[in-house]
Backbone as CSV, one residue per row, in Angstrom:
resi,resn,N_x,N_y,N_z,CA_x,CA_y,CA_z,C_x,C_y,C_z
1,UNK,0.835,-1.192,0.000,0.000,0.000,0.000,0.876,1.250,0.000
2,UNK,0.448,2.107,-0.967,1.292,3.476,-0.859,0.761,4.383,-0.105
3,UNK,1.601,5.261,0.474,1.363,5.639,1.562,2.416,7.182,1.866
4,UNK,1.016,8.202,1.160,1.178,9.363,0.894,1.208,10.483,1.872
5,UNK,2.109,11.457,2.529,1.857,12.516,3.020,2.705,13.646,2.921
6,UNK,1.961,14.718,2.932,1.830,16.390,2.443,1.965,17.410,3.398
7,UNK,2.162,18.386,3.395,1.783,19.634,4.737,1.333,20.174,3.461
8,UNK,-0.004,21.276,4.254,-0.375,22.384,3.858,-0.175,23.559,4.681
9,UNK,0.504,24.547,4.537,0.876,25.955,5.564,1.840,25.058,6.231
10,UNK,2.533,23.782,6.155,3.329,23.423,7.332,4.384,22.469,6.624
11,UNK,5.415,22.311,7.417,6.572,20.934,7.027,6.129,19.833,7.783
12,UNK,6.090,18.763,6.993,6.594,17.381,7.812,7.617,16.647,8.198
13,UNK,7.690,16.915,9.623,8.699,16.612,10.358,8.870,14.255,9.963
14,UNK,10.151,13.821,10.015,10.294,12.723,9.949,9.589,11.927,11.464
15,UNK,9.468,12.365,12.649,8.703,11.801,13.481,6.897,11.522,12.986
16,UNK,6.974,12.247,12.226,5.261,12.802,11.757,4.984,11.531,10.897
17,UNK,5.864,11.223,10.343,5.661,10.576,9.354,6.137,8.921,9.518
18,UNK,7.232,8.846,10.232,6.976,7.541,11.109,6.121,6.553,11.602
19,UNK,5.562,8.249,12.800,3.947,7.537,13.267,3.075,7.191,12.345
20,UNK,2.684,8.032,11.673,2.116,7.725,10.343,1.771,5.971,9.656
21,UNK,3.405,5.924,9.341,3.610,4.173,8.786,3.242,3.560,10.073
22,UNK,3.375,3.717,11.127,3.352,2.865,12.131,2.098,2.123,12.007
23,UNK,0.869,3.293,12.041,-0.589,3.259,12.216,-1.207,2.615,10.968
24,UNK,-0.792,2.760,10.182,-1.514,2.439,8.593,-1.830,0.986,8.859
25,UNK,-1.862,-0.090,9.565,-1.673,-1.126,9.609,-3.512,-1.298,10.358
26,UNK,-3.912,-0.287,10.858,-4.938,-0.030,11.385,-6.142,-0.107,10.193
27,UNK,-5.814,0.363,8.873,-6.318,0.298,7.939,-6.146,-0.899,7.078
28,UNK,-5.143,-1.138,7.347,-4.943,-2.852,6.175,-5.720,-3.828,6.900
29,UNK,-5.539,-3.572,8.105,-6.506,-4.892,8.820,-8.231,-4.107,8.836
30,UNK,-8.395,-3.116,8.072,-10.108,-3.582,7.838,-10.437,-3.579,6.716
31,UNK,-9.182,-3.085,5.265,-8.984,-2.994,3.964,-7.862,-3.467,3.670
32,UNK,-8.016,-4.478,3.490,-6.825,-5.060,2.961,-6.224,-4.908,1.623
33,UNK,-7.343,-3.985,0.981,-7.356,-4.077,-0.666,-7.067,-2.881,-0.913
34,UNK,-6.817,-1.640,0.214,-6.669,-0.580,-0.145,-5.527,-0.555,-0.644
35,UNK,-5.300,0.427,-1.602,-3.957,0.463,-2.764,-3.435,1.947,-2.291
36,UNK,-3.746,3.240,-1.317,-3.197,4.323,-1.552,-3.375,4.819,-0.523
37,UNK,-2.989,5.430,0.503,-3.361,6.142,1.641,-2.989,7.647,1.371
38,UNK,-3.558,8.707,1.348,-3.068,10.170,1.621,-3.357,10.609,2.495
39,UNK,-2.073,11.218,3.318,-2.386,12.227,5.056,-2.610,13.560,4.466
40,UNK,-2.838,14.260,4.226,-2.778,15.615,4.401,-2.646,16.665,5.916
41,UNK,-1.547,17.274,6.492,-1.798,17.882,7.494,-1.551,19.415,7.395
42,UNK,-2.736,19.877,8.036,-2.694,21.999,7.606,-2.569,22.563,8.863
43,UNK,-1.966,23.233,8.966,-1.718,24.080,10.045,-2.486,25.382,10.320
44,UNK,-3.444,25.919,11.173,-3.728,27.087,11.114,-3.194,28.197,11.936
45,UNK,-2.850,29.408,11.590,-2.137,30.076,11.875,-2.605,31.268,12.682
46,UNK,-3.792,31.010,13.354,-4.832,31.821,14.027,-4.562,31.171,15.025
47,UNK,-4.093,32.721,16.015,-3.469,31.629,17.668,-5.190,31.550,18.320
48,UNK,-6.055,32.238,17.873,-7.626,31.852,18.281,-7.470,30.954,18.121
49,UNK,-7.392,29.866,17.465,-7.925,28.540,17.179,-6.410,27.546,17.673
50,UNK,-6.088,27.912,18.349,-5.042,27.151,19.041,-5.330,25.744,19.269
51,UNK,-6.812,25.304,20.190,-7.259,24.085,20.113,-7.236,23.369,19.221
52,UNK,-7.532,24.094,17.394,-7.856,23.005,16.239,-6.819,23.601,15.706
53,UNK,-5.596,23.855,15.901,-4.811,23.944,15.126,-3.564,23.283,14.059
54,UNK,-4.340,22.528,14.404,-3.570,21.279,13.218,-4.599,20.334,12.886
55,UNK,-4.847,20.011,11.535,-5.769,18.990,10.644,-5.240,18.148,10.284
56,UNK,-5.858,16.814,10.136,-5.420,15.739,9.678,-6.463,15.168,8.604
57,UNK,-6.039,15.373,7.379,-7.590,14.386,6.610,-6.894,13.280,6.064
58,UNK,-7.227,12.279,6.219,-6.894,11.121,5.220,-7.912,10.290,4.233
59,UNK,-7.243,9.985,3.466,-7.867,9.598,2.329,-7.231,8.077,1.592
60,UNK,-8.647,7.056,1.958,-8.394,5.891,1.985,-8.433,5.586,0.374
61,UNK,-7.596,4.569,-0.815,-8.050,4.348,-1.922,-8.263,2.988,-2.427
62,UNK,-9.228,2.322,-2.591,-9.324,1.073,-2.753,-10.127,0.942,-4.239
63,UNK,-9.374,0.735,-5.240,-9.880,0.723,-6.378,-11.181,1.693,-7.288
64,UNK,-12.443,1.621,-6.898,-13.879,2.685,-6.962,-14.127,3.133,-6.164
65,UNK,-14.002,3.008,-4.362,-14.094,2.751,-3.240,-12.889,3.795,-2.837
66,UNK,-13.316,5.297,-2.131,-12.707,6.027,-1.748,-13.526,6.187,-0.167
67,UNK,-12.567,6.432,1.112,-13.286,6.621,2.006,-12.211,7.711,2.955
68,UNK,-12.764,8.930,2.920,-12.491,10.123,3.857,-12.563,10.280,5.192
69,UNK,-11.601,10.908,5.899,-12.508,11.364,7.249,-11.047,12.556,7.706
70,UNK,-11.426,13.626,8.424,-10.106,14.321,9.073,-10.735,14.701,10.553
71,UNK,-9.697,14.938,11.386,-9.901,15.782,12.396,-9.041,16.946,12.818
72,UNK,-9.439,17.897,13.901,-8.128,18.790,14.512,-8.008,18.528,15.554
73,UNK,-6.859,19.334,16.372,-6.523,19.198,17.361,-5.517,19.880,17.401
74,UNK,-5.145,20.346,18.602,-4.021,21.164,19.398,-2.435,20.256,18.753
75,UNK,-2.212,19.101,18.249,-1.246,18.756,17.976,-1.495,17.793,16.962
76,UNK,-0.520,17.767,15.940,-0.896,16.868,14.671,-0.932,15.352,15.215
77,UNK,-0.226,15.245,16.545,-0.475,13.197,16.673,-1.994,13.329,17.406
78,UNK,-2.342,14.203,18.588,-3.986,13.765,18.438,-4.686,13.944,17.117
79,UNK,-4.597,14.608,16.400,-5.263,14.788,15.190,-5.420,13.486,14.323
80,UNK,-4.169,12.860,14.761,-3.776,11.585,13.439,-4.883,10.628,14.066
81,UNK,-4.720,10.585,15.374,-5.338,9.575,16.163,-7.007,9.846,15.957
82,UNK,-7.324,11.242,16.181,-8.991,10.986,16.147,-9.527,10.617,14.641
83,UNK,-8.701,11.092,13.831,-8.989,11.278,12.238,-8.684,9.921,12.372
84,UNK,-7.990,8.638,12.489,-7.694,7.326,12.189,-9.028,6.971,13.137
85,UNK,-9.400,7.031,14.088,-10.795,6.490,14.530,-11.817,6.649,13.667
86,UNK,-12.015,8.199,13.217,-13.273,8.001,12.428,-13.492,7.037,11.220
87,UNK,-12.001,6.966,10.551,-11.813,6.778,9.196,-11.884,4.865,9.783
88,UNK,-11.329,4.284,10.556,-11.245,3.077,10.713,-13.409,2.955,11.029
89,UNK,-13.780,3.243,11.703,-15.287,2.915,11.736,-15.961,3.251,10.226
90,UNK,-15.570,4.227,9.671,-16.318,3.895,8.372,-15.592,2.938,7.982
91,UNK,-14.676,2.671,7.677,-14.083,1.522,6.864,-15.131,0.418,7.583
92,UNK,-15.020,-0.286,8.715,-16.082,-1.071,8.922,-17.032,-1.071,8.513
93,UNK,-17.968,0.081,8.405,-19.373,0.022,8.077,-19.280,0.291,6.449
94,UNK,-18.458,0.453,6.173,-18.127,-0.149,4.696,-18.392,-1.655,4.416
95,UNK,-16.670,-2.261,4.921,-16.796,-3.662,5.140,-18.370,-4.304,5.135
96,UNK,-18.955,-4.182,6.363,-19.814,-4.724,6.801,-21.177,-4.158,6.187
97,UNK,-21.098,-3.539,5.101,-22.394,-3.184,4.331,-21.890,-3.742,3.292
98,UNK,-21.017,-4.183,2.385,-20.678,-5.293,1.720,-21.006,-6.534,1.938
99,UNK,-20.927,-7.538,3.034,-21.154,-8.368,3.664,-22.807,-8.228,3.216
100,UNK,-23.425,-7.214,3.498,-24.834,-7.328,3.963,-25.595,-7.263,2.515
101,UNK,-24.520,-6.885,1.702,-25.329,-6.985,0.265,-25.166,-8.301,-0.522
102,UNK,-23.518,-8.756,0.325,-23.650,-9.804,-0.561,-24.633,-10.964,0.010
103,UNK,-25.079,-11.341,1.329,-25.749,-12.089,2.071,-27.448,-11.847,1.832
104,UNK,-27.784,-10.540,0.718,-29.165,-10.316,0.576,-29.908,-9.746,1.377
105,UNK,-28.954,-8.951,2.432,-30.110,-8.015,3.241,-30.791,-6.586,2.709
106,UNK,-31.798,-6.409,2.554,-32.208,-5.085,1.946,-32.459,-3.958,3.006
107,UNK,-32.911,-4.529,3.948,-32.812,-3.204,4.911,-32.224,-3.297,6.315
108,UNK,-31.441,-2.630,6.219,-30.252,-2.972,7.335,-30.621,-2.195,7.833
109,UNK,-31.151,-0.514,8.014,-31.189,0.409,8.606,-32.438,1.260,8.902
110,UNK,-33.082,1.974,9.860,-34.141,2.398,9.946,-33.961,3.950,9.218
111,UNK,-34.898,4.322,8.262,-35.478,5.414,7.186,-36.312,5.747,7.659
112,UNK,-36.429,7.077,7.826,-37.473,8.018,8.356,-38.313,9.006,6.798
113,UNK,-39.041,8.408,6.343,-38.969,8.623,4.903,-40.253,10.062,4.662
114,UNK,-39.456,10.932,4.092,-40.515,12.134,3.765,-40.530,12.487,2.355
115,UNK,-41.878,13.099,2.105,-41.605,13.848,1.126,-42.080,15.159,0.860
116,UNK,-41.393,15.885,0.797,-41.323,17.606,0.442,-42.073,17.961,-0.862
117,UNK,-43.014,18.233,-1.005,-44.256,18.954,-1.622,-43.830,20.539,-1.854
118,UNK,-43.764,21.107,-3.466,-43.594,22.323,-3.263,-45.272,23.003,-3.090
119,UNK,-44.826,24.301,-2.723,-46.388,24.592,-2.137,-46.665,25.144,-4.126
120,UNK,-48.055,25.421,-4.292,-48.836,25.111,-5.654,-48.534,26.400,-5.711
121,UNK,-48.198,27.004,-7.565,-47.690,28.074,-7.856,-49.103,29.115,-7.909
122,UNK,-48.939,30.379,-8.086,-49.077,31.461,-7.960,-49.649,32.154,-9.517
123,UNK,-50.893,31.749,-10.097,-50.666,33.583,-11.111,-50.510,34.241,-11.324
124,UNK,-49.738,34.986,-11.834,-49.196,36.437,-12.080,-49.773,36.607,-13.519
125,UNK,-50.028,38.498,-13.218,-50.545,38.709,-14.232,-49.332,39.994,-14.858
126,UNK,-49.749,39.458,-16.170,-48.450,40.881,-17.063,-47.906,42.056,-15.892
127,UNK,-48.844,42.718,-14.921,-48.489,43.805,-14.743,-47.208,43.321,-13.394
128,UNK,-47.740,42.250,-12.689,-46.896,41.607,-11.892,-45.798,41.359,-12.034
129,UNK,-45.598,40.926,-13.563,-44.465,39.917,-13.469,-43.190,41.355,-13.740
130,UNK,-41.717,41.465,-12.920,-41.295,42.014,-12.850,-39.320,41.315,-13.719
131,UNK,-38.773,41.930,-14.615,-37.931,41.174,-15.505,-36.689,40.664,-14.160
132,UNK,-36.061,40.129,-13.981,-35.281,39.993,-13.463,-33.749,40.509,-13.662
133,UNK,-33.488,41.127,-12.930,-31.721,41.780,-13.120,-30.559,40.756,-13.192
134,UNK,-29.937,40.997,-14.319,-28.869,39.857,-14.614,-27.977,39.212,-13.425
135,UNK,-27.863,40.334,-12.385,-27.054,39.299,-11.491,-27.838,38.876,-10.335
136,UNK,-28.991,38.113,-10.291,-30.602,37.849,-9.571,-29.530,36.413,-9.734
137,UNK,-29.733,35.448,-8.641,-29.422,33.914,-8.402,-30.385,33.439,-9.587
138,UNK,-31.725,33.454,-10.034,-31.745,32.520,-11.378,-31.053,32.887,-12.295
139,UNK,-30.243,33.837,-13.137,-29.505,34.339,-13.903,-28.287,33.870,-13.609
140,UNK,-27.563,33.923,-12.299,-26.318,33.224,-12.182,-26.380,32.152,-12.330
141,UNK,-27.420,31.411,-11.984,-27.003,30.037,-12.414,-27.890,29.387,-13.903
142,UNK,-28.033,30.197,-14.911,-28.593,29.897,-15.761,-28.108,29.099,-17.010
143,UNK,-26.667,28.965,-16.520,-25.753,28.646,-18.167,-25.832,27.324,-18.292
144,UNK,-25.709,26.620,-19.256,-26.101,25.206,-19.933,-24.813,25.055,-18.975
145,UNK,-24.564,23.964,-18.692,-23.276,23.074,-17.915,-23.408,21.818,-18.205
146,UNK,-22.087,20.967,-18.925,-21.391,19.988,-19.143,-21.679,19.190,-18.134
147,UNK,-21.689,17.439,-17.832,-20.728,16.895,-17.038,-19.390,17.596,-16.268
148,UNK,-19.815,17.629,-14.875,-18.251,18.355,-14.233,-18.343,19.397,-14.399
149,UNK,-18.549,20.249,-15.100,-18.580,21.426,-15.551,-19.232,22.419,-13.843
150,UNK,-18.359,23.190,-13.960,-19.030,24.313,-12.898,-18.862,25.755,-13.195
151,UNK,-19.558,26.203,-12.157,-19.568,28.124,-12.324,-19.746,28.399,-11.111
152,UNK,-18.984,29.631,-10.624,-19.271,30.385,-9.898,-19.725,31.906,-10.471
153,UNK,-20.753,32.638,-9.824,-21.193,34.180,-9.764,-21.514,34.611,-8.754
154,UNK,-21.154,35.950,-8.644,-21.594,36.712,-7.355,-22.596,37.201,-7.269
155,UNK,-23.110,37.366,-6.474,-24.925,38.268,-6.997,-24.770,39.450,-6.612
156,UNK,-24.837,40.775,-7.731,-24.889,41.396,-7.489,-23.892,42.164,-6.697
157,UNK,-23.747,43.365,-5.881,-22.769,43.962,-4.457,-22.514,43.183,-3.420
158,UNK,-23.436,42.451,-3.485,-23.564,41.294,-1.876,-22.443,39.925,-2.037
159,UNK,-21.988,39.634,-0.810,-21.022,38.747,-0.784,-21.080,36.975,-1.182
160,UNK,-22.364,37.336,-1.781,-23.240,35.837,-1.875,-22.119,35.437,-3.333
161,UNK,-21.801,34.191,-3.400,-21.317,33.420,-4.236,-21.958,32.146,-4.385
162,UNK,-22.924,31.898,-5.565,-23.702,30.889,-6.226,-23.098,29.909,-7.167
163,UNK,-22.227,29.046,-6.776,-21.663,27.811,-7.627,-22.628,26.844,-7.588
164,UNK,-22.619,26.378,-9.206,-23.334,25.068,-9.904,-22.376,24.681,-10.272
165,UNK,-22.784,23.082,-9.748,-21.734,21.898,-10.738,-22.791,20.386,-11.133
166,UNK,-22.394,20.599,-12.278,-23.665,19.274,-12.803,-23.095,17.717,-13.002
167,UNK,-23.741,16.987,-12.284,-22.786,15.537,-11.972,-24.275,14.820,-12.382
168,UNK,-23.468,14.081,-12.860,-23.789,12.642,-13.571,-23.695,11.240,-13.002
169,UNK,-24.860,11.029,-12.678,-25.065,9.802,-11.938,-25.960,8.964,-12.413
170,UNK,-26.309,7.491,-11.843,-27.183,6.517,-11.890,-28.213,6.408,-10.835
171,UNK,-29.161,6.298,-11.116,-30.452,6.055,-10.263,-30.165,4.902,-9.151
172,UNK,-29.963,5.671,-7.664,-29.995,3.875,-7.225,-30.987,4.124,-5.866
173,UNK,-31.312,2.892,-5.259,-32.117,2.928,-4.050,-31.465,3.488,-2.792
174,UNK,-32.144,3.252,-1.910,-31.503,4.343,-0.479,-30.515,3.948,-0.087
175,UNK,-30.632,2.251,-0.080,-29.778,1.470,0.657,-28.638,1.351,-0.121
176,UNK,-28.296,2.272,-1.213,-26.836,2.628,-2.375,-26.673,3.856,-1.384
177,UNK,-27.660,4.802,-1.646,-27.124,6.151,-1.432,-26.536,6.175,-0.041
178,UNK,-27.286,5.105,0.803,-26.297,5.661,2.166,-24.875,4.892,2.365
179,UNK,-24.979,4.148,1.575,-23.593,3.029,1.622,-22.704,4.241,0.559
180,UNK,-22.965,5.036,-0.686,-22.227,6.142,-0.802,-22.239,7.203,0.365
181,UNK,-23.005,7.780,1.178,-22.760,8.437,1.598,-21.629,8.198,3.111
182,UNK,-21.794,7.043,3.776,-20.628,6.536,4.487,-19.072,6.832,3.774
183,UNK,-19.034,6.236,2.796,-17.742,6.097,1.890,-17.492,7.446,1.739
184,UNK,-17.783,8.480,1.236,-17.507,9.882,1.152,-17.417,10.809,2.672
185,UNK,-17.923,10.716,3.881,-17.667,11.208,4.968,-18.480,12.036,5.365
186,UNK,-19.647,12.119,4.479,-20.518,13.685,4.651,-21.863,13.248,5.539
187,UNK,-22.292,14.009,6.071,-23.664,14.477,6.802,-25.175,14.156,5.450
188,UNK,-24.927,13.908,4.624,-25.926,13.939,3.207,-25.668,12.889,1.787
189,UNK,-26.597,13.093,1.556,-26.097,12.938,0.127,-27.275,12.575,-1.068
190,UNK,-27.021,13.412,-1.997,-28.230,13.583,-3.194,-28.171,12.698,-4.160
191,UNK,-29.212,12.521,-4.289,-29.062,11.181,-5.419,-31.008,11.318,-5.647
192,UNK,-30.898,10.268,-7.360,-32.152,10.271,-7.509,-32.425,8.996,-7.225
193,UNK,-34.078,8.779,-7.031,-34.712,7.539,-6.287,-34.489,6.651,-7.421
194,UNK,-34.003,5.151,-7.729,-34.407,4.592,-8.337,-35.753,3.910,-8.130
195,UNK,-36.487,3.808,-7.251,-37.999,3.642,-6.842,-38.542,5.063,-7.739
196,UNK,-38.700,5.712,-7.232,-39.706,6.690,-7.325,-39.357,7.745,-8.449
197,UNK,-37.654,8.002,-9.048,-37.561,8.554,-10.023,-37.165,10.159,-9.337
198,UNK,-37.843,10.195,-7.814,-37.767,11.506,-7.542,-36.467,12.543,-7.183
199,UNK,-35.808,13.329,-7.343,-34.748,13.679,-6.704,-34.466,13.667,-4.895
200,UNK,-33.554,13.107,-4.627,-33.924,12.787,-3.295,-32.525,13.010,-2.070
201,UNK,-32.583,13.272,-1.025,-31.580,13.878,0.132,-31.811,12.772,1.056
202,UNK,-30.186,12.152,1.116,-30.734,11.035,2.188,-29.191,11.530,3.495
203,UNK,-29.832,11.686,4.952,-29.157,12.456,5.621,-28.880,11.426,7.306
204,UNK,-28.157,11.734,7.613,-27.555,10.919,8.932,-28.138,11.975,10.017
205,UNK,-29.247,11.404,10.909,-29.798,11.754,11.968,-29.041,11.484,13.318
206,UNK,-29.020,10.071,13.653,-27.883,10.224,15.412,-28.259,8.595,14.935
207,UNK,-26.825,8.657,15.322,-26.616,6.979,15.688,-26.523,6.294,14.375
208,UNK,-27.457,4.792,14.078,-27.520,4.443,12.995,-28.950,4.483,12.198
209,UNK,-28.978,6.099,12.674,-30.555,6.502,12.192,-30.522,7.142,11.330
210,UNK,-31.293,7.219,9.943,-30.876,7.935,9.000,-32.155,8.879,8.383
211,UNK,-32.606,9.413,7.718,-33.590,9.760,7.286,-33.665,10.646,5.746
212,UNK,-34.501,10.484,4.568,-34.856,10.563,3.449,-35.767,11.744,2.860
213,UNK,-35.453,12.823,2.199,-36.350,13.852,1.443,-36.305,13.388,0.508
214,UNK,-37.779,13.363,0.177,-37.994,13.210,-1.439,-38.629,14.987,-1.751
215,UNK,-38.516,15.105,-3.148,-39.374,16.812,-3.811,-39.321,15.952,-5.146
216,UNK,-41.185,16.320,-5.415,-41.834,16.201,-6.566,-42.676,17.472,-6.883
217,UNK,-43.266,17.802,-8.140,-43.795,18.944,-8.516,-45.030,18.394,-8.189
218,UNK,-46.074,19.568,-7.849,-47.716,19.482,-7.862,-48.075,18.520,-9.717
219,UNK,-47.606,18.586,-10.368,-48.381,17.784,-11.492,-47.930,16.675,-11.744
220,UNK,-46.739,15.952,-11.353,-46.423,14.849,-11.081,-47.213,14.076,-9.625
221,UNK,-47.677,15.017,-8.718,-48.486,14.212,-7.495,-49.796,14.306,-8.134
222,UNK,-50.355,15.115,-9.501,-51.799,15.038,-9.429,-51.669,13.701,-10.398
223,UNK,-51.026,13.417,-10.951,-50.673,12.033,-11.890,-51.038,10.990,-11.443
224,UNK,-50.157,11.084,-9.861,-50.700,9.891,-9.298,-51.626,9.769,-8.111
């Protein structure tokens, strides 16, 4: 396994990086297949933040199968240490949601399942309708976009910055989206229903509780 590390705002000292190899072994024994490890550690330079002043993110690589996690802390070896806890429990619940697909379980986890209704539009009449000023948030984000493709605009004087990026995906069920959303490290994650077709937010509540937004238009619910 290769076994990558960086400073950002900082040097890496050869003790840093020692510990480092030492620990990686923490990861082979729950991925054995991982092919790439990257540390990244940043230093912040705000004596305010003295407590989180050193980051640790690592970044696990196992062929399609990428799995994140960082922490801070007052010194880059607690940092290594809490950031290697988080990152070793997802790796498990990786592992072990593999296991559960290949053994045929479909619902491993309790879904709190909603769906978000926009409220029913509004008539406007000619005298109402008012043109919109080019740097208005539907105008910033109005431009055709590629795969990958992104934009940022500012709106207007105000400090607001509106980035679109258009990604390309496959329709899959919940029990995909949250097994992606483990693997990536985040609080969320958007994806469309392969059930229902609908665009959908599936989000980590406490524990191993999770819960599901669906949003459909008023003429797709009068359909059905």
């Amino acid at each position: 396994m290769e076994i990558v590390v960086t400073g950002r705002h900082t040097q890496i000292k050869q003790r840093f990086r020692d510990v480092v190899e030492s620990k990686m072994n923490r990861v082979t024994a729950i991925a054995p297949d991982a092919q790439r490890v990257q540390i990244v550690l940043s230093h912040e330079g705000n004596p305010r933040q003295a407590d989180t002043a050193k980051r640790v993110e690592i970044t696990v690589i196992a062929g399609r199968t990428v799995v994140r996690a960082e922490a801070s802390s007052a010194d880059e070896f607690s940092a290594l240490d809490m950031a290697l806890d988080k990152l070793t429990l997802r790796l498990r619940r990786t592992r072990d949601r593999r296991k559960d697909h290949r053994r045929g379980y479909s619902d491993p986890v309790p879904v709190d399942l909603g769906v978000v209704e926009p409220t029913p539009e509004v008539e406007e009449t000619a005298e109402e309708e008012v043109e919109e000023p080019n740097n208005s948030p539907a105008d910033a984000v109005a431009a055709e976009l590629g795969p990958g493709e992104s934009v940022e605009v500012q709106v207007g004087d105000t400090p607001i910055v509106i980035r679109r990026k258009l990604h390309i995906a496959e329709p899959m069920t919940i029990d995909e989206a949250l097994y992606e959303m483990e693997l990536i490290g985040h609080d969320f994650f958007l994806f469309v229903n392969k059930e229902t077709g609908r665009p959908s937010v599936v989000y980590h509540r406490h524990g191993w509780s999770y819960g599901v937004f669906e949003i459909d238009t008023p003429e797709n619910v009068a359909k059905k």
